[in-house]
C-alpha positions, 0 to 999 in steps of 0.5 A: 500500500502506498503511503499517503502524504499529508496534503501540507506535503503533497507537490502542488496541483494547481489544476482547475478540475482537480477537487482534490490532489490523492498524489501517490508519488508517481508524480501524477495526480489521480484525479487527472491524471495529470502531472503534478507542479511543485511551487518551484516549477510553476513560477519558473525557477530552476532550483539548484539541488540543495542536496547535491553530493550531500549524502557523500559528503556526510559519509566523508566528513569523518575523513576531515580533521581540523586544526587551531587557527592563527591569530590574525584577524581573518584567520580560520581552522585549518582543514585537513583534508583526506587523499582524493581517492578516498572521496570518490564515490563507490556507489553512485546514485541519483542525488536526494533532492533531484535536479532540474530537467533544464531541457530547452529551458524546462524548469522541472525536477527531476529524479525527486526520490520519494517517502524514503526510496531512492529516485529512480536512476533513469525516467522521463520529465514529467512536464516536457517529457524529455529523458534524463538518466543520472548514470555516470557517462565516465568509469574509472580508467577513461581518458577525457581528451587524451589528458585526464584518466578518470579516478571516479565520481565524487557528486552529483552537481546541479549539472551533473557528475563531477569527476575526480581525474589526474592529468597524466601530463602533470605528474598526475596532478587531480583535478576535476571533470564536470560534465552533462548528465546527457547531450540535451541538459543545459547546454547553455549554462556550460556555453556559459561557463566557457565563454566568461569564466576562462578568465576569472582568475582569483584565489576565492574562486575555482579556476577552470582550467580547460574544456575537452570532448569526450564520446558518448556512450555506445549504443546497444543496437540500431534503436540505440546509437551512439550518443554524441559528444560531451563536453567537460569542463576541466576545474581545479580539484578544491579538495576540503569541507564545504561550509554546510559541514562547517555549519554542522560541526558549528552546531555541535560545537566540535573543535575550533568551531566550539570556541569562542572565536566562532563568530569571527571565524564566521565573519572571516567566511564572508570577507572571503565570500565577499571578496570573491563576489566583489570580483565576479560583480566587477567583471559584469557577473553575479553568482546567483547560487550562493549557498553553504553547499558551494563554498569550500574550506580548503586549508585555511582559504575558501573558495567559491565552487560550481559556477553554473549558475553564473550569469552576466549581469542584465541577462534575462534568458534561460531559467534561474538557477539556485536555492530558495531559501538563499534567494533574495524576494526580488528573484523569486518574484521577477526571476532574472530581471531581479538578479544584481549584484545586491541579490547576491548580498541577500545569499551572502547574509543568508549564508551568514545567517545559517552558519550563525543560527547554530552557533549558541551565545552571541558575542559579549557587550554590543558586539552580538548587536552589532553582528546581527545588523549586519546581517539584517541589512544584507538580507534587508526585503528592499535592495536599495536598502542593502549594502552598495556592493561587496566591499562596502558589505566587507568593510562593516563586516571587517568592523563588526569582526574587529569590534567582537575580537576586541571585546573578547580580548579586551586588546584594540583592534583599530582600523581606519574607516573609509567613511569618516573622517577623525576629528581633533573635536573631543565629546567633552565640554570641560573635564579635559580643559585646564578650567577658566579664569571664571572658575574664581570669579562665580561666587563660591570656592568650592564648585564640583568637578563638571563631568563634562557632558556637552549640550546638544547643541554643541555635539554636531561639532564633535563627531566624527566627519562623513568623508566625501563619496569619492564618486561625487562630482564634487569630491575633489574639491571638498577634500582640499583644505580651506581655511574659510569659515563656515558663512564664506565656505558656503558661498564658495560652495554655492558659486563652484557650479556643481550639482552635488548631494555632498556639496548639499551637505557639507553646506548643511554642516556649516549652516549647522557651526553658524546655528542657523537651523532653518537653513541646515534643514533647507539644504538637508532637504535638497540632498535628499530629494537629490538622492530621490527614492534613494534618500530613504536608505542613504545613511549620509541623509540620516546622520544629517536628520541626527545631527539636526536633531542634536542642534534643535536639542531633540535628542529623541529624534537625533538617537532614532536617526544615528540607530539607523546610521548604526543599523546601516553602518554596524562597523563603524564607530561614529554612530556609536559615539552618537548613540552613546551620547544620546544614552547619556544623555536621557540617563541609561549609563548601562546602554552608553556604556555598551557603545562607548565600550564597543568604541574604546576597546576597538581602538584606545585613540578614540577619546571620545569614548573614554571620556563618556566611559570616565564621566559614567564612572564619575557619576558612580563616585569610581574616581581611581576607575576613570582616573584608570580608563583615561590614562590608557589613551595612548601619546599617538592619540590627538586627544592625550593630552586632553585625558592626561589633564582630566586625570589630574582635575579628576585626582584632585576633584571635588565630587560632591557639594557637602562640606567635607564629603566628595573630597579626595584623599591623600595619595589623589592629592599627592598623586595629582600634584606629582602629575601636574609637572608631566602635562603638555601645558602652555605650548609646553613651557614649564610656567604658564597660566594655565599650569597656574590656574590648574595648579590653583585649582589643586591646591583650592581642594587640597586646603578643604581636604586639609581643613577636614582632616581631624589628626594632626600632620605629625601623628599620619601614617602617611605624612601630609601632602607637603611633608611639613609641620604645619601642612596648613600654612604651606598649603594656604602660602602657597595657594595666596601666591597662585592667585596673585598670579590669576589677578595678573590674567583678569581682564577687568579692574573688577575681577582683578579685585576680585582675585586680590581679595580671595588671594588675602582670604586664604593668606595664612597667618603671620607667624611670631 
């Protein structure tokens, strides 16, 4: 008795008069008698077996060990792979999944098996009735074109059997032989294969290496002649795992695939990927079968494998071949007129995105956030909503890699970004800054240390900097220094004759230095509509919306606009410094904590960052912990000197207003007062008047931290900060003797009284 299969799984017939499908596996309906369309045969899409070679594989994988990877950033486990001759095929048979007839460009599959028996090896189609038979055409011991001896079948391809053989005239070097089923099958896609892919010459990609001819089989009687020729394509023996086993051993955490490393090793497949598709889109082709089952890891490199499905970019003949589930919609729906390059990012993400499905806890901090965005925009429904190309697809995945490596590590793993430009600006209103003459003048001598969080307004002017798109009309002229200010750089701008969308927004940057609001908003509009249906997905146009936002103080709307910066952009790091600003900003240190640590740890030289981590220690009253943070910006980093004075302000700070509470302690103060000569102050003179106003300042805390102290100088285990008898006197002498210095910078009569007075009320007494 034949079993029935549930309805949910029978192939679809979608003829009219059938009232009921009873399929029973013959690949005909009872009812009609009919043959039966599954979905992927009725909307004309040719789907490349998903199973092809699988079963072997499976059978081989035990023969694949791997090894350790190196420490480099795009490194992988080493696979060791078997001897050729222990993959070939001792039994072959129809492939699981069937195969696509392909006769004339019939789009059907064939040879399905069926409620767990074996396809048939040989039948006809059920849709144009052509034959197809899955037996080998080669046997071990031929010789295909006077060159290569046939060792055996290793899988059945989208296309047929491909061949282990050695080429006689190479010392027996392997290689592999790809051939048609029969003469009849997609003899276009090989025509294709030879015509454009000779000349694709790049490590990630198989190399073809010849075409040859061989006969066909011999027929058996006058019914049954000898068939004609069969051409063979000669390719690269690629002999290693393809990343569907990569994937299962990922899921049961076997070896380097169960470490923590596994989200880089992933990444460092699709800068692989990436990098090979980034040639092929270059060469005016797209791939169009990307899938786990077609890239190989060899040793420690990947390689694209079985090109039949390439296609010239803006081909609509023939049917579309590849596998659904990697399909991006617009393929589906338009079949070839959807291929593009960005369809072949839709695969890439999705190829991502199975590997990462089985491979357990996501990466720590921001960094599993940051992965998941990437992906999400490859695989984004709308096309103009995914990356460019390749390589801007790389670039953020060579981010998000750097960005987990280094929170994992806790080591910097910087890189420059090709899409900002740094900036000297330091997200910081006055923790780095020797403070102002203003500081003795506001009223009070005892002012808490300001943490230093800029108003929104002033943030647009500390970010980082969009680089000019190079393919702007304009870009050449936007790169060239200038030294006028913003009003003048507009006019230059608006007089240079060009119709560009960076030169929009550049003027849109200056309108925003100026404060004029309205005009920043005028020219952000004109680039979007510059942009057309594109400035809904252009990045430029929403990091522009966040910095407006910034000026107008919304930081509501700005922190929408720099999430879908940082949607688009997962690898860089501006719009994380953006974001976690506006955390800050609205009170979720834990939130600004993650971004501003996705930042810092990636790369030391970026102040920013640690001075939005040193004030969120500050706020928890962690004086040692930011002091810690701040000291390792490293001396190449523009804002070291910036973190070398907060360090000193933060040693000697008043945290709190209570009297007596909030105050440093001995060894801060020491510690302060030994750092203060180091500081690049005064254009690096020893004396100057910001060494003596910062000076000043230390010592203003260092006489209430003396005055709260209730034991006696003499009798502290420590000494005093001074090491004299009477700590007190030398603090306030010399303290008198700064701010008669401070009276000689005011600027007015008045504040120079002022300063005289405060420098007679800390005068010590006269001592008899």
């Amino acid at each position: 008795m034949t079993p029935r299969i549930p309805h949910a799984q029978r192939p679809d017939c979608d003829r009219p008069d059938c009232q009921g499908c009873s399929a029973d596996g013959t690949g005909f309906c009872r009812v009609t008698g009919l043959a039966l369309r599954s979905p992927a045969e009725a909307d004309g899409l040719a789907e490349s077996p998903p199973t092809a070679g699988t079963h072997r594989r499976r059978a081989t994988e035990r023969l694949f060990t791997v090894g350790p990877a190196g420490d480099g950033l795009l490194d992988l486990p080493v696979v060791r792979a078997p001897s050729p001759e222990d993959l070939v095929v001792t039994d072959p048979h129809a492939p699981l999944g069937g195969r696509t007839c392909g006769w004339e460009g019939c789009t059907a599959v064939v040879g399905r098996s069926y409620a767990g028996q074996p396809a048939l090896t040989t039948g006809f189609c059920s849709r144009c009735g052509h034959p197809y038979d899955f037996t080998p055409q080669l046997s071990p011991g031929d010789l295909v074109g006077e060159q290569y001896r046939v060792v055996g079948c290793l899988a059945n391809g989208g296309l047929g059997w491909i061949y282990l053989a050695e080429d006689i005239r190479l010392e027996d070097h392997p290689v592999a032989l790809k051939g048609l089923i029969h003469n009849g099958d997609s003899v276009t896609a090989l025509h294709i294969e030879r015509n454009y892919l000779t000349r694709l010459d790049h490590p990630r990609i198989v190399r073809i290496i010849n075409y040859v001819t061989h006969p066909g089989r011999r027929g058996t009687g006058d019914d049954d002649p000898d068939e004609p020729p069969v051409d063979y394509i000669v390719m690269e023996f690629v002999n290693g795992m393809p990343l569907s086993q990569v994937r299962d051993r990922i899921g049961r955490r076997e070896g380097p695939f169960g470490e923590d490393r596994v989200f880089e090793y992933i990444l460092a497949y699709g800068c692989d990927v990436l990098d090979a598709l980034d040639h092929l889109h270059r060469e005016g082709l797209v791939y169009c079968d990307l899938k786990p089952n077609n890239v190989m890891h060899q040793g420690e490199r990947v390689k694209l494998i079985d090109l039949g499905a390439v296609r010239i970019i803006g081909d609509l003949e023939g049917p579309v071949m590849g596998a659904r589930a990697f399909m991006a919609p617009e393929v589906i729906r338009d079949l070839a007129a959807g291929l593009s390059p960005r369809s072949d990012l839709y695969s890439a993400g999705m190829t991502l995105r199975a590997l990462s499905d089985e491979a357990g806890p996501r990466p720590p901090g921001l960094a599993g956030e940051s992965y998941e965005r990437a992906v999400a925009r490859a695989v984004a429904e709308e096309p103009l909503a995914r990356y460019p190309g390749a390589r801007a697809m790389s670039e953020q995945l060579r981010g998000v890699l750097r960005e987990i490596r280094s929170l994992r590590t806790e080591r910097e793993h910087p890189e420059p970004s090709t899409l900002f430009t740094p900036t000297a600006a330091l997200l910081d209103a006055s923790l780095g800054r020797v403070p102002p003459l203003e500081r003795w003048l506001s009223g009070g001598r005892r002012p808490v240390l300001d943490g230093g969080l800029p108003a929104p307004e002033r943030v647009p002017l500390d970010l980082p900097v969009p680089s000019p798109d190079p393919a702007d009309p304009a870009a050449m002229l936007l790169l060239q220094p200038t030294a006028s200010g913003p009003r003048r750089l507009v006019q230059q701008l608006a007089a240079s004759g060009h119709d560009s969308v960076e030169i929009r927004l550049r003027q849109c940057r200056a309108a925003l230095e100026l404060h004029e609001l309205d005009e920043a908003a005028r020219y952000l509009a004109d680039a979007r509509h510059h942009l057309g249906h594109g400035g809904l997905y252009d990045w430029r146009i929403h990091w522009h919306q966040g910095l407006l936002g910034l000026a107008r103080g919304d930081t509501d709307a700005a922190e929408g606009a720099f999430d879908r910066v940082y949607s688009d952009l997962p690898g860089e790091y501006a719009p994380k410094l953006a974001l976690g600003y506006c955390a800050e900003h609205r009170g979720d240190p834990d939130s600004a904590e993650r971004y501003y640590q996705a930042v810092w740890q990636r790369n030391r030289s970026q102040g920013s960052a640690a001075f939005g981590l040193a004030r969120i220690r500050l706020a928890d009253g962690d004086r040692t912990g930011a002091v810690d943070l701040l000291s390792k910006v490293p001396e190449v980093s523009r804002h070291h000197d910036a973190a070398r004075t907060a360090c000193v302000r933060i040693l000697a700070g008043r945290l709190r207003a209570d009297e007596g509470r909030g105050l440093p302690g001995l060894a801060e103060l020491t510690e302060a007062l030994t750092r203060l000569p180091q500081l690049y102050l005064d254009e690096g003179h020893r004396t100057g008047p910001a060494r003596d106003r910062l000076e000043a300042e230390i010592l203003d805390v260092a006489l209430d931290w003396i005055r709260a102290e209730s034991t006696p100088v003499a009798d502290r285990a420590g000494g005093g900060l001074f090491g004299s008898a009477d700590e007190e006197f030398t603090i306030r002498t010399r303290l008198e003797q700064k701010l008669r210095g401070l009276a000689r910078q005011a600027g007015t009569p008045a504040d120079l009284g002022a300063l005289v007075d405060l420098a007679n009320r800390v005068r010590p007494k006269t001592r008899f």
